[in-house]
FILUM-462657 format. One record per residue (C-alpha): x, y, z; residue number from 1; residue in three letters. Coordinates in Angstrom, 2 decimals. Each point is the difference from the previous one (the first is absolute). Layout:
# FILUM-462657
ATOM       c1       c2       c3  resi  resn
ATOM        X        Y        Z   NUM   ALA
...
This chain:
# FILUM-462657
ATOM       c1       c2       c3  resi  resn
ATOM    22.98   -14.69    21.71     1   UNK
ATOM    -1.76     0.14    -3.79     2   UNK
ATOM     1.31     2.94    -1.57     3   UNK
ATOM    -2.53     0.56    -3.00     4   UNK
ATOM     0.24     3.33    -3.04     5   UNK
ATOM    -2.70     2.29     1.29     6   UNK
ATOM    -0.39     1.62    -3.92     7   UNK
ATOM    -1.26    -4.04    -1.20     8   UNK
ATOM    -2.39    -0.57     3.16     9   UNK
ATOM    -1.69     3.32    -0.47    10   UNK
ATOM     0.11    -0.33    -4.21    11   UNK
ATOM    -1.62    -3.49     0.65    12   UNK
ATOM    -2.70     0.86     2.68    13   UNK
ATOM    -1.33     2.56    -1.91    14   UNK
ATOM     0.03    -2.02    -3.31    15   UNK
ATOM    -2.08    -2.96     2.14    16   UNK
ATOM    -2.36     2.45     0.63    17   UNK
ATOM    -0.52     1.34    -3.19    18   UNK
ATOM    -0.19    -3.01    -1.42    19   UNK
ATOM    -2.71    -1.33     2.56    20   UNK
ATOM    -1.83     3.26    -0.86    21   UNK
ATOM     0.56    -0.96    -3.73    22   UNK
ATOM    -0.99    -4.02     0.42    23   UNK
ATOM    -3.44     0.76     1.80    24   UNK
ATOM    -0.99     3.39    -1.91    25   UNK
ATOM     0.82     0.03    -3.52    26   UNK
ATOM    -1.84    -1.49    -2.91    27   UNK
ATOM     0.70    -3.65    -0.75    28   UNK
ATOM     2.20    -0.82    -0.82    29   UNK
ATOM     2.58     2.42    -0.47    30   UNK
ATOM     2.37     0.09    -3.32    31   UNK
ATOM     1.19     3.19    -0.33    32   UNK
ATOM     2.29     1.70     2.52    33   UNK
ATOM     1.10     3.88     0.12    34   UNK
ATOM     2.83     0.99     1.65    35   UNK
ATOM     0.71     4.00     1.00    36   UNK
ATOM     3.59     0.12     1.81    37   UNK
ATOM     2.75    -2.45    -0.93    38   UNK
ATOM     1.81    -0.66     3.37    39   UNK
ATOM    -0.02    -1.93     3.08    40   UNK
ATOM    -3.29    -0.10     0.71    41   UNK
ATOM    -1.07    -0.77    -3.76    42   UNK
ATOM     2.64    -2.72    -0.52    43   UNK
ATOM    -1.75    -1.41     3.61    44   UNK
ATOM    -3.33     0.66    -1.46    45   UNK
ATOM     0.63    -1.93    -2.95    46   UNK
ATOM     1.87    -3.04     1.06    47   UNK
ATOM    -3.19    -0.57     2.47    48   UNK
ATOM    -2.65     0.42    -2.56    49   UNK
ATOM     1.43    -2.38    -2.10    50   UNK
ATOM    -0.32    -2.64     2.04    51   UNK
ATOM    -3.66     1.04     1.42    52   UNK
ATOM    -1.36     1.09    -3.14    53   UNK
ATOM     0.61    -3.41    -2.33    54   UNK
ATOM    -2.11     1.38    -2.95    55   UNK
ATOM     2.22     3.30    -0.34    56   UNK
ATOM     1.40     0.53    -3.58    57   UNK
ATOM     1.09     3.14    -0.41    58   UNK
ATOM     1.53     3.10     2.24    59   UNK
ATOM     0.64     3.45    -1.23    60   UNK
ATOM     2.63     2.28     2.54    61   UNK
ATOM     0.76     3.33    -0.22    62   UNK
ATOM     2.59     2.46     2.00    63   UNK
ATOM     0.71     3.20    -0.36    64   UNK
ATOM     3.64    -1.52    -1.30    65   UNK
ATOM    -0.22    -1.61    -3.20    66   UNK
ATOM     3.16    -2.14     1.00    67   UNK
ATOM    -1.69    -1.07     2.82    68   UNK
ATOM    -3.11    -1.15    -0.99    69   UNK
ATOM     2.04    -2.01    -3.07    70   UNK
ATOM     1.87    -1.60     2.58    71   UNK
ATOM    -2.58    -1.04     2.11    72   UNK
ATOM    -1.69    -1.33    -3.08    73   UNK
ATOM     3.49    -2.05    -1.40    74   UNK
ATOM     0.43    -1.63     3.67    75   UNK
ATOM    -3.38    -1.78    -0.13    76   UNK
ATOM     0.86    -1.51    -3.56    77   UNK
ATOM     0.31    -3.37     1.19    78   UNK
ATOM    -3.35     0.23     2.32    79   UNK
ATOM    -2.09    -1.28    -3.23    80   UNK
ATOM    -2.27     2.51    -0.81    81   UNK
ATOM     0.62     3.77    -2.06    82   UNK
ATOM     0.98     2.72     2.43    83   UNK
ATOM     0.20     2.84    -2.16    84   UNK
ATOM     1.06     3.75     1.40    85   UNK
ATOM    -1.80     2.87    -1.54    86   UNK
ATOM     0.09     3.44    -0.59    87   UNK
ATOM    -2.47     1.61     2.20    88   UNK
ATOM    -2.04    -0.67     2.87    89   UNK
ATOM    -3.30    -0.08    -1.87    90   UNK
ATOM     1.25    -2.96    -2.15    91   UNK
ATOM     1.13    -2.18     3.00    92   UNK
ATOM    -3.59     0.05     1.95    93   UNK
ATOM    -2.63     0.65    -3.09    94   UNK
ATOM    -2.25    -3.06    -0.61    95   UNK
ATOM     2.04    -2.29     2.82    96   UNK
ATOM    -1.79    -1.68     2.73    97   UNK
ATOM     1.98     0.46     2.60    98   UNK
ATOM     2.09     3.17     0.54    99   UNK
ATOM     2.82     0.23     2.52   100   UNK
ATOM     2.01     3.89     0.54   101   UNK
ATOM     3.38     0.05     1.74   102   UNK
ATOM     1.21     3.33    -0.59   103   UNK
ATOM     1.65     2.68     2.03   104   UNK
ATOM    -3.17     2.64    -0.92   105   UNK
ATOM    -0.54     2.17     3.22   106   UNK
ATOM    -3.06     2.96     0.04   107   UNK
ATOM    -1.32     1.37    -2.85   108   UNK
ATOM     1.89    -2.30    -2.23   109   UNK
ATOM    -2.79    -2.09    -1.19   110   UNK
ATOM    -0.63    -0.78    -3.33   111   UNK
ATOM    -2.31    -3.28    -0.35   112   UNK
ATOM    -3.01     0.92    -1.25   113   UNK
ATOM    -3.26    -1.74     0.25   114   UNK
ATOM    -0.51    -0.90    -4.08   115   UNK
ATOM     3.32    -1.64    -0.09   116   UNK
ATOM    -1.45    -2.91     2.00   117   UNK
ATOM    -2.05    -2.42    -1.57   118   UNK
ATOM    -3.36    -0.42     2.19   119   UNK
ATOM     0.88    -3.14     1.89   120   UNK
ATOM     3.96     0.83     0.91   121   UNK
ATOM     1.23    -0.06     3.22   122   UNK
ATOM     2.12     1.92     1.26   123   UNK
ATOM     2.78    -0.90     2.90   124   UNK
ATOM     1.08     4.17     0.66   125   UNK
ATOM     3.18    -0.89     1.51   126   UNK
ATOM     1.42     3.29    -0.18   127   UNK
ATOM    -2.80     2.15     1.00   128   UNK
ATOM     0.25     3.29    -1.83   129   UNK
ATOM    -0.63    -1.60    -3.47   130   UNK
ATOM    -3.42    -0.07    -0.30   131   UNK
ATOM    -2.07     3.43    -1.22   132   UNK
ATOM    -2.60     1.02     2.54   133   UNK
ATOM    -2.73    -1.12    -3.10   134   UNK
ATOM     1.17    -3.11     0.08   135   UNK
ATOM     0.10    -0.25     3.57   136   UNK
ATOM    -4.03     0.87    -0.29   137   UNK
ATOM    -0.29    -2.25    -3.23   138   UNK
ATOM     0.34    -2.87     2.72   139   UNK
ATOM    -2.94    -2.16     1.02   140   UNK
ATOM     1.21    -0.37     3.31   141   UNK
ATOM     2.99     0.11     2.22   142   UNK
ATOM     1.49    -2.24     2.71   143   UNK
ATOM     2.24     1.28     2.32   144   UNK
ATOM     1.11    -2.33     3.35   145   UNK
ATOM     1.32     2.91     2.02   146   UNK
ATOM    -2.39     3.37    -1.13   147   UNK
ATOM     1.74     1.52     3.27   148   UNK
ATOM     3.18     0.25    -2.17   149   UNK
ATOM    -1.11     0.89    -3.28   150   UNK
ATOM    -2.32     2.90     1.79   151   UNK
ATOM     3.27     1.06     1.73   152   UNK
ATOM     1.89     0.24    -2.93   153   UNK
ATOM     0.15     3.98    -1.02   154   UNK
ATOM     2.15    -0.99    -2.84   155   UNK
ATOM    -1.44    -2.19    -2.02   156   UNK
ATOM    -2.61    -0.13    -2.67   157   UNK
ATOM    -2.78    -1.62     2.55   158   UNK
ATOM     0.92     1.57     3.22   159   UNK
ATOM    -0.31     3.12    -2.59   160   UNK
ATOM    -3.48    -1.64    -1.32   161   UNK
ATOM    -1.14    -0.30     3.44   162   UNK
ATOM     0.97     3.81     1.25   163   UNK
ATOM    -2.00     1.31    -2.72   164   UNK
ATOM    -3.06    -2.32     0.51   165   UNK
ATOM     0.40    -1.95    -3.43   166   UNK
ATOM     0.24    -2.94     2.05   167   UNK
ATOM    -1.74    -1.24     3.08   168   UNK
ATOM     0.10    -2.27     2.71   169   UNK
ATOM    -1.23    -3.69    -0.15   170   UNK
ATOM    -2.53     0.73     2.92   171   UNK
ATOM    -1.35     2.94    -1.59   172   UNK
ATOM    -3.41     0.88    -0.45   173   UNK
ATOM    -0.57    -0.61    -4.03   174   UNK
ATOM    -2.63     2.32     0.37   175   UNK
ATOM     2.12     2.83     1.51   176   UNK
ATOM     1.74     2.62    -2.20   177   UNK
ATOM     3.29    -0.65    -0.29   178   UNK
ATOM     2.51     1.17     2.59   179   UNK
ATOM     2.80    -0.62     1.43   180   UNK
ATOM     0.86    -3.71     0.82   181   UNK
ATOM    -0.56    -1.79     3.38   182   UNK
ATOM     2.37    -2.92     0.96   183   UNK
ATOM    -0.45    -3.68    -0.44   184   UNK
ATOM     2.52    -2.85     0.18   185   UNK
ATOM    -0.04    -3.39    -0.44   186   UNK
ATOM    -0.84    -0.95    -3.55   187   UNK
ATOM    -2.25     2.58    -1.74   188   UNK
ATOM    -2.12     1.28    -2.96   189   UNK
ATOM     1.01     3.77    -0.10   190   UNK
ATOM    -3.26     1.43    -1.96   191   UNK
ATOM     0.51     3.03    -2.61   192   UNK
ATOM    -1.20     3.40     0.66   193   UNK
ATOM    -1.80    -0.68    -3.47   194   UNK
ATOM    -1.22    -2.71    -0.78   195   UNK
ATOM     0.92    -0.93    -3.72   196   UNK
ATOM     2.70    -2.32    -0.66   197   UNK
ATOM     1.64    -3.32    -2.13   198   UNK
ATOM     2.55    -2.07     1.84   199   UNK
ATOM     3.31     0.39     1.41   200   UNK
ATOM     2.32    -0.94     2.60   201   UNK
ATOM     2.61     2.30     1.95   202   UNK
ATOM     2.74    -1.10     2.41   203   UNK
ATOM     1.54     2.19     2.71   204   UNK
ATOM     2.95    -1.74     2.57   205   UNK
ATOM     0.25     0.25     3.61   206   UNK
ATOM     3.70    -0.15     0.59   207   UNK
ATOM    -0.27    -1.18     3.83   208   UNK
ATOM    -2.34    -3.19    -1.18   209   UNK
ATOM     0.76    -2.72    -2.35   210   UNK
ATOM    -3.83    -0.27    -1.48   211   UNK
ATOM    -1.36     3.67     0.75   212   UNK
ATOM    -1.14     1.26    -3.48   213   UNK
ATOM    -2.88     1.36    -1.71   214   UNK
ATOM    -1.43    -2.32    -2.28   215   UNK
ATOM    -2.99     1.22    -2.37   216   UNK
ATOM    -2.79    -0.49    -2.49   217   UNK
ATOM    -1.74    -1.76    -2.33   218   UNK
ATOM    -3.75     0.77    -0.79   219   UNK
């Protein structure tokens, strides 16, 4: 019998993925980190992208408590590089290349909005509700590997996105008006109801698989 801490395999699944997400879609190479949330799944976040992301030199974190964040921030002193915790959302992900929110935001909580995020970022949505719809749209593209559960999803921002036809289906017809979303799974491009955009990424868990997430973007 193994008898294994549920909280560190789920924290650490869900970091691999974000940082796979982060490795093959963001700008090379990636030196700047911001950090929204400064728990479990941060801390997870963090210790793995250090070690995949060699050229990182500098990570801003956030939380919503002060304490926190300056916590989070003194127990990476010894990790070699500056993690500094700042005041406000905004000046944890503005100009960094890769972007990672772990947060408890739920519906109509969001607050990241599209000019905070320098033109290349990506972005591993972890929490899912932290994201503006704009900035949702701002994306070039999105890839989701279940769009079955993210079209479910009444709750949150995309399964919101996709009820009111700001978002459609990877199948659909780009010359169609946009409606509501069809279902695709596997690994997908989800295509925007409009079609503007600069690059993102977005992250939604599946808690009965270890890998199910939604990945996204980069023009």
């Amino acid at each position: 019998m193994c008898l294994m801490d549920a909280a560190l395999i789920s924290a650490t699944r869900t970091a691999a993925v974000s940082a796979l997400a982060i490795r093959t879609l963001a700008p090379r190479p990636v030196r700047t980190l911001g950090l929204v949330g400064a728990g479990r799944q941060a801390q997870a976040h963090l210790e793995l992208l250090l070690r995949s992301e060699p050229e990182l030199v500098s990570v801003r974190v956030h939380d919503v408590r002060p304490r926190t964040a300056e916590e989070f921030a003194a127990g990476f002193a010894d990790y070699g590089i500056p993690v500094t915790a700042v005041a406000d959302p905004r000046a944890a992900v503005e100009g960094a290349d890769a972007v990672v929110t772990a947060t408890t935001a739920t519906a109509d909580d969001g607050y990241l909005a599209p000019d905070w995020l320098s033109p290349d970022a990506v972005v591993a949505h972890v929490s899912l509700d932290d994201l503006l719809p704009e900035t949702v749209l701002a994306a070039a593209c999105l890839v989701v590997d279940d769009w079955d559960l993210i079209s479910a999803d009444p709750r949150r921002l995309f399964g919101r996105m996709i009820r009111a036809g700001r978002l459609t289906a990877p199948d659909a017809d780009p010359a169609a008006p946009p409606g509501p979303a069809a279902s695709s799974t596997g690994h997908s491009q989800a295509r925007r109801a409009d079609e503007k955009g600069k690059t993102m990424t977005r992250t939604a868990t599946r808690p009965s698989s270890t890998v199910a997430k939604s990945e996204a973007s980069r023009r």
